[in-house]
N, C-alpha and C positions, 0 to 999 in steps of 0.2 A: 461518763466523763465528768470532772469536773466543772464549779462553775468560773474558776479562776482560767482553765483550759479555755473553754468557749470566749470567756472574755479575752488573751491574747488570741485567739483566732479571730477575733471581731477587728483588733486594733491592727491583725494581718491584713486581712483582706482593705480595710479601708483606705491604709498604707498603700499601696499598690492599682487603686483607682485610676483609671486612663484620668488627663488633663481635664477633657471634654464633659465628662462625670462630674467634676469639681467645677470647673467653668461654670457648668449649669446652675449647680446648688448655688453657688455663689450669688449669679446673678438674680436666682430666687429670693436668695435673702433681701438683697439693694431691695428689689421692686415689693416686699415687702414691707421694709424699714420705711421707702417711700411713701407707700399706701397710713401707715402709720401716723409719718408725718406731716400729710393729707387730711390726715382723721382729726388731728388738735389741733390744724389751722396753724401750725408753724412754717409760715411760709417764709423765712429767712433758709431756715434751717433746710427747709424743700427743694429751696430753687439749687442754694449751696450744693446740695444732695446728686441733684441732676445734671448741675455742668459737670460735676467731678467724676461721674460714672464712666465706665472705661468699659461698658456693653454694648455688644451691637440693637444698634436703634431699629425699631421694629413698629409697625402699627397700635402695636399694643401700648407701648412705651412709649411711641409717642403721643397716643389719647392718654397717656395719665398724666403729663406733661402737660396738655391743653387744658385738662382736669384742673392743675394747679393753676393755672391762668385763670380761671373762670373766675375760680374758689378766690384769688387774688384780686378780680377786679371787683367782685362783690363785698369783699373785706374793707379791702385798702384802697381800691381806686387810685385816685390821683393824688394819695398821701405821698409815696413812694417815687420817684420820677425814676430814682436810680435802679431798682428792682424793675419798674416798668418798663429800662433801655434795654436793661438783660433778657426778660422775655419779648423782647420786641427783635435782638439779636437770634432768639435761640429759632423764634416764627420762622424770621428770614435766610436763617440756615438749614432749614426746613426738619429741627431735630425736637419739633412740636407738633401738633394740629390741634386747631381751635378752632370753633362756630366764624362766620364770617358775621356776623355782630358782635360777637367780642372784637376780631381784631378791628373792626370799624372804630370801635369805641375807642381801643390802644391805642390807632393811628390820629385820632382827630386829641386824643390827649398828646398825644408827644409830636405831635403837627408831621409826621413824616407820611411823606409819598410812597416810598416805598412800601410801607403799611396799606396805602390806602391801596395801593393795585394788589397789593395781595390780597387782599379783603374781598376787592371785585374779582380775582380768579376764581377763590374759593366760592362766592356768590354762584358763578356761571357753573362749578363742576357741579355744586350742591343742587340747582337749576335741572341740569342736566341728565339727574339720577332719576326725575320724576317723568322725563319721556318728553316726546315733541308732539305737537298737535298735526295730523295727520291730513297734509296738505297737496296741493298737484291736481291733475287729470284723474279721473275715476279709473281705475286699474293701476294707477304707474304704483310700483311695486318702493319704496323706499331703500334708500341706502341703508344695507346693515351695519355699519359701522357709524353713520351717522345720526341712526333712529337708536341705536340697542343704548338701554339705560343700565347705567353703571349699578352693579349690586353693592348694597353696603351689609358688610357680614359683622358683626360682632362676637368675637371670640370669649368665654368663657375659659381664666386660666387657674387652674386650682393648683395651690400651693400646699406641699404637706412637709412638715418638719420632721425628719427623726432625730433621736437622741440612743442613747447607751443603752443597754440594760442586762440584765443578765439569766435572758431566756437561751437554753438552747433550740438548734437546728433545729436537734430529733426528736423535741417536743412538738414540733410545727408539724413535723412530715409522720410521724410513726402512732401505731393505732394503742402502744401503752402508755399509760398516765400514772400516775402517782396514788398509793394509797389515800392521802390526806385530800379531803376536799376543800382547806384551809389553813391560810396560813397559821390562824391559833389552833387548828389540830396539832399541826408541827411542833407547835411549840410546848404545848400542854404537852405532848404524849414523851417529847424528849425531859420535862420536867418530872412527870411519872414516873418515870424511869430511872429518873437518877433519885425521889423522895423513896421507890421501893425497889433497890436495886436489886435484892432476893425473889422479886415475883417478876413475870412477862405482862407487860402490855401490851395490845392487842387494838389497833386502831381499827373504826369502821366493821364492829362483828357482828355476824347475824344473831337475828336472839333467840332464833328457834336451835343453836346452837348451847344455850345455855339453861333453855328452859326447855322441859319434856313438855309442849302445847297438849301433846293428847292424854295427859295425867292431871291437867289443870281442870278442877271443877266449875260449874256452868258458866263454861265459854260459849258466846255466841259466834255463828259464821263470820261474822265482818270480823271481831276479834282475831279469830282465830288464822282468818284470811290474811290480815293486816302482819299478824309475828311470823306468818312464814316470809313475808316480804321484808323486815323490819330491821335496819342495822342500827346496835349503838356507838356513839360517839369513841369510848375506850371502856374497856375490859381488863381489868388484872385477877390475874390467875398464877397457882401455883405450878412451875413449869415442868416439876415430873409427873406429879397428878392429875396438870389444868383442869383442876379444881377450881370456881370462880370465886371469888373473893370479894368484889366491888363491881359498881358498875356508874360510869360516869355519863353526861349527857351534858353537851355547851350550849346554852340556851341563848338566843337571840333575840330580837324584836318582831322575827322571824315567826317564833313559837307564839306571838301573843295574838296574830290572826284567828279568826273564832273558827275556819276550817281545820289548823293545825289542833288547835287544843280539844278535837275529842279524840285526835292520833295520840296526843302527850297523855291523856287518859287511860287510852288501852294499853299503850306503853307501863303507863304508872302500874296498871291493876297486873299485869303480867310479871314484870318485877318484884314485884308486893307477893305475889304467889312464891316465889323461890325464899323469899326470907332474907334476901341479901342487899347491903346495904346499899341504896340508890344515890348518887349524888347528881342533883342541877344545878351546873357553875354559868352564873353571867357574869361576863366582864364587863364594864361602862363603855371602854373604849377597847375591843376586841382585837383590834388589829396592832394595840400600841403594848399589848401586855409581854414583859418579856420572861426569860425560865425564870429567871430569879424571882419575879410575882407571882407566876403561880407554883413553884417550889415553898412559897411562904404561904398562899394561902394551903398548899396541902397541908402542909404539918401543922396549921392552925385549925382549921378546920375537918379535917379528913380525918390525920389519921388517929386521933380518940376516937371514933368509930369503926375503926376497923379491926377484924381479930384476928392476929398474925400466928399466933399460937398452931402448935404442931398437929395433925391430921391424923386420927385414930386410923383411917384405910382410906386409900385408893378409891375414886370413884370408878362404878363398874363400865368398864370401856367395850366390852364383848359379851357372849350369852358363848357357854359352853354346857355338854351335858353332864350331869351329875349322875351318879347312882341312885334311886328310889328305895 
């Protein structure tokens, strides 16, 4: 399938989202944007933020409310009187929660009672959560409902954003993957292709494919170990004969590790055995190079080395018997 198919099936399915799906994410963004605006102390723009919110009020939401109060009276204090009526409104509508020394502090700046006995509620719950000293006749058993201490839970809420992209399903769910282990393989090997449209390229080939290992003089085991495992980057060959021709390899930062480079060694000396031209292309910026760059480094660099010239026979593909 396509990746323009998958992309209308994305903007399908997202289309047709129950309300409650979107409700959510929405209100994930606000309490994000929120948080944000928490973060650089724009407390105009914060409080503006939070009356205007049109989501159901929740513990969470409203400790990041009381958050902004904190952060506000430690900023600004009693600069603001008008910002201070607002969160003194939003306390007593109960679509905040703050420390009972903050609002002590709000209440004794903005001289209101109301403030101040909210301050002493919260006092006596917060009071409350730490348990009662355990009083009476030796046995009497305490009221459960008037000894048990309130739990204070804090919820951890993790917010994750997605965006578009243009993966498929059945890349996610299915056990085949793609020839290319990169995206400059993709690109190089479609440049290949069109700088040698008469030859086949061959991405990711093994090399004991192109090299007969047990005709190569003193190889040692790791060598020899290493080429039966060993794939190159691309391969062009001629397509009635495949016949090899060239052999390419895209070097990275990757190859410059002192483990890789005695692998690029064995690699080199086995190559070097067949006689046929080797190429190690790095790009600076490997993921920015497009066909057009390397369609120009090929024919600048490449293919003066290469010998496209006609093939006196067929290499031998089978063992049949002859007459003695």
């Amino acid at each position: 399938m396509s990746d323009n198919w998958a992309l209308k099936t994305y903007h399908w399915t997202l289309y047709f989202q129950d309300d409650e799906t979107v409700d959510e994410s929405q209100n994930a963004l606000n309490v994000q944007h929120l948080q944000q605006l928490l973060a650089r102390r724009d407390h105009e723009q914060f409080l503006a933020a939070y009356e205007d919110a049109s989501w159901p009020l929740d513990d969470f939401r409203r400790a990041l409310g009381g958050e902004g109060l904190c952060l506000f009276m430690e900023d600004v204090g009693g600069q603001r009187k008008d910002w201070s009526t607002r969160y003194a409104n939003l306390l007593l509508d109960s679509a905040i929660e703050a420390p009972p020394g903050v609002i002590f502090h709000l209440a004794t700046l903005l001289d209101s009672t109301a403030l101040l006995e909210l301050a002493k509620l919260e006092d006596r719950k917060r009071n409350r959560t730490s348990g009662y000293r355990s009083g009476g006749q030796k046995g009497e058993q305490p009221s459960g409902k008037a000894r048990q201490a309130i739990l204070q839970v804090k919820r951890v809420v993790q917010i994750m954003q997605m965006f578009l992209g243009d993966g498929q399903f059945s890349d996610a769910t299915g056990i085949c993957r793609s020839v290319f282990r990169s995206p400059q393989e993709r690109t190089f090997l479609r440049a290949l292709s069109l700088r040698f449209p008469g030859l086949l390229a061959l991405p990711n080939y093994p090399l004991d494919q192109i090299v007969a290992l047990d005709r190569v003089g003193a190889i040692d085991a790791e060598t020899l170990r290493y080429g039966r495992n060993c794939r190159l980057d691309a391969v062009l060959i001629v397509p009635d004969e495949g016949d090899p021709v060239a052999v390419f390899e895209l070097d990275s930062r990757y190859h410059d590790l002192p483990e890789n480079a005695g692998r690029d060694a064995m690699k080199n000396s086995l190559i070097a055995a067949t006689g046929l031209p080797f190429f190690r292309l790095r790009a600076e910026s490997p993921e920015s190079m497009s066909v057009d760059e390397w369609y120009a480094l090929l024919s600048d660099q490449v293919l003066p080395h290469i010998d496209l010239g006609s093939r006196i026979r067929c290499r031998q593909a089978a063992y049949s018997l002859i007459p003695c």
